[in-house]
Every structure is written in C-alpha cells, then in structure tokens.
ROGU-164367 format. One record per residue: residue in one letter; z, y, x of N, C-alpha, C in turn. Coordinates in steps of 0.02 Angstrom, whole numbers. Atoms other than C-alpha are relative to their C-alpha. Example, Ala and Ser with C-alpha at 12.3 -4.5 7.8 and 13.67 -1.06 7.14 Angstrom:
[node A, [0, -59, 45], [390, -225, 615], [0, 60, 45]] [node S, [-3, -59, -42], [357, -53, 684], [37, 55, -39]] 
END
This chain:
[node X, [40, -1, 60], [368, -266, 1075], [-15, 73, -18]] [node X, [3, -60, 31], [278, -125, 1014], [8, 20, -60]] [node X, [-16, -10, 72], [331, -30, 861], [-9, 72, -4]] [node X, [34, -70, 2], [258, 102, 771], [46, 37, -69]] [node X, [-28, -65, 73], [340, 240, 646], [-13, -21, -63]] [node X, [39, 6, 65], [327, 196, 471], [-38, 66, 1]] [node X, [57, -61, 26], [231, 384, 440], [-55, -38, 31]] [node X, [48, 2, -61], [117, 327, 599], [-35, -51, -61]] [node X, [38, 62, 4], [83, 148, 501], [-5, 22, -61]] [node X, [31, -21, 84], [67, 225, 324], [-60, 24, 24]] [node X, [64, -58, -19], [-74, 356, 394], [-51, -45, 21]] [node X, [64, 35, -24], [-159, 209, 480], [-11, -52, -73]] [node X, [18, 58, 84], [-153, 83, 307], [-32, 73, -27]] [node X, [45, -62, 34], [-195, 254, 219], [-85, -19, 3]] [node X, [76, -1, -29], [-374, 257, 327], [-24, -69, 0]] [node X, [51, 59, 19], [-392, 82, 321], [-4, -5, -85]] [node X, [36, 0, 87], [-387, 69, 123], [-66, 37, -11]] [node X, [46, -41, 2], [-495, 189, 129], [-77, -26, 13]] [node X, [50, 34, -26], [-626, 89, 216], [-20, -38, -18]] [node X, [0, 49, 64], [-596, -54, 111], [-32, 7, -79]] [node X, [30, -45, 63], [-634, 72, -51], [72, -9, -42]] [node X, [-64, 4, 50], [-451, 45, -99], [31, 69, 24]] [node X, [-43, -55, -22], [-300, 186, -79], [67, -52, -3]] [node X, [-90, 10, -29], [-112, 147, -25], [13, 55, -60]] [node X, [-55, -53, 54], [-4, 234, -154], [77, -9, 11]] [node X, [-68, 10, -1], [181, 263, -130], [29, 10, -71]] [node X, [-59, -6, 51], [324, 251, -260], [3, 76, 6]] [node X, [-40, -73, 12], [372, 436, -322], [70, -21, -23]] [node X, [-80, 23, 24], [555, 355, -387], [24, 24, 62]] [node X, [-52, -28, -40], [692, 456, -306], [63, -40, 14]] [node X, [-94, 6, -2], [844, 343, -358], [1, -40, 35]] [node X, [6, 56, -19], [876, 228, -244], [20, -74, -5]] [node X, [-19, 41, 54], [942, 108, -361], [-73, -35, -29]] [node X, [63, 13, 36], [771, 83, -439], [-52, -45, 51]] [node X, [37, 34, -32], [663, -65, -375], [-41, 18, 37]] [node X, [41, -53, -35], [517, 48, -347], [-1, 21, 42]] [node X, [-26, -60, -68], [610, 144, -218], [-57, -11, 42]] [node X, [39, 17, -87], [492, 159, -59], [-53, -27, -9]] [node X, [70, 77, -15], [364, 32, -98], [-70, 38, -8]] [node X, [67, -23, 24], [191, 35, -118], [-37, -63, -36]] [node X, [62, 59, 64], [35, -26, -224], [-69, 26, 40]] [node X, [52, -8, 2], [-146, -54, -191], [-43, 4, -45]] [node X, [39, -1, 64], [-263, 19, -311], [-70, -1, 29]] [node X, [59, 1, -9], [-456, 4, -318], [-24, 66, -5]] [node X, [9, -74, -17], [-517, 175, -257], [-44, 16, -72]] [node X, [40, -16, 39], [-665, 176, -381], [16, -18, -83]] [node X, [-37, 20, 54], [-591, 69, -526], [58, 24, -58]] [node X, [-76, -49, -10], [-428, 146, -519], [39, -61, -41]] [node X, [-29, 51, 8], [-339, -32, -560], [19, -36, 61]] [node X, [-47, 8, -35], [-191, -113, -453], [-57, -82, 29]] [node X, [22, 71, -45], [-260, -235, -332], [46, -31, 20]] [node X, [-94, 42, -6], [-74, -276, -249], [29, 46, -11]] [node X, [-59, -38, -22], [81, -230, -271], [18, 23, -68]] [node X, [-14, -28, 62], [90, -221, -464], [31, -58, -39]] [node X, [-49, 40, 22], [179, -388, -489], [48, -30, 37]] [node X, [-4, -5, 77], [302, -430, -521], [31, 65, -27]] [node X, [-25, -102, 14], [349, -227, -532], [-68, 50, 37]] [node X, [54, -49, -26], [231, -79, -493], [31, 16, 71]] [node X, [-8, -29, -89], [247, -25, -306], [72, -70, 38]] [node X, [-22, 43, -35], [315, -185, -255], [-7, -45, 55]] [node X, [1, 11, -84], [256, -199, -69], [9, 20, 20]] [node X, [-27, -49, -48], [340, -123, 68], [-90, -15, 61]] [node X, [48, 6, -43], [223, -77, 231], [-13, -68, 31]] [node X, [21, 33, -7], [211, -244, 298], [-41, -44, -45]] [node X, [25, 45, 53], [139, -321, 145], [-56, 42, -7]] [node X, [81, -28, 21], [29, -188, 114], [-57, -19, 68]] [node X, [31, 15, -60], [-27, -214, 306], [-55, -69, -10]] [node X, [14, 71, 14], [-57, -408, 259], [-80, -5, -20]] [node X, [33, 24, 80], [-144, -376, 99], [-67, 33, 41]] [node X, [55, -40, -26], [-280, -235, 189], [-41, -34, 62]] [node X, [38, 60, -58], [-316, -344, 342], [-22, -40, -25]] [node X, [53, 57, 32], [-380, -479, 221], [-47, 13, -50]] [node X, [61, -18, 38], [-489, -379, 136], [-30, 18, 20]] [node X, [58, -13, -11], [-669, -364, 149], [-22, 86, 5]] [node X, [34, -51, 19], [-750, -200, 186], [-33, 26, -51]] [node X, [29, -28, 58], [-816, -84, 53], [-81, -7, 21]] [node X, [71, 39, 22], [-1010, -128, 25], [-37, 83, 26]] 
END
C-alpha cells in the first residue's frame, strides 16, 4: 500500500481546496490535551465561513476527513 507523509498530503489538500475556492486550515492549539490539537477545518476561501470541520468543535477533522470532504466537492465556478 502506498502511503504518503502527512506534510506531503496536507500540501496536496492545501492545492486542492484551493481549486475548489475553499482553504484547509490547521489548529494553532499547542496543548495536547485540547480537542483541537492537530485537526483541521474547511473554510470558504471567499466567504470566509466554516464549510467542515466546525462541528461539533472548530478544527474537528483530521487529514482523512478533510481528504473525504474536498474530493466531494465541486470545483470553484
């Protein structure tokens, strides 16, 4: 099975949001105690409102979810 780096698969979700007209955002929370830790959210690039990953906590998809969520969305117009 192939497997890629989380950096590698952030940088590629990165460029695809991007394409989409959304952005990938990571958690800034340091503690690792804190739900937040690690995760991410999808916001609407132009909007600037949480598309996923803002319930039921803010940055509550790790990389496979964000992967999910960006593959089933439509290209930006």
């Amino acid at each position: 099975m192939n497997t890629i780096r989380p950096s590698s698969l952030e940088a590629h979700l990165r460029r695809l949001a991007t394409r989409k007209g959304a952005r990938l955002m990571k958690s800034r929370v340091r503690n690792p105690d804190d739900l937040r830790f690690g995760g991410y959210m999808i916001v609407d690039a132009e909007r600037n409102f949480v598309i996923a990953g803002g319930e039921p906590y803010d940055f509550a998809l790790d990389l496979e979810d964000a992967k999910a969520w960006l593959e089933d969305m439509p290209d930006a117009a």
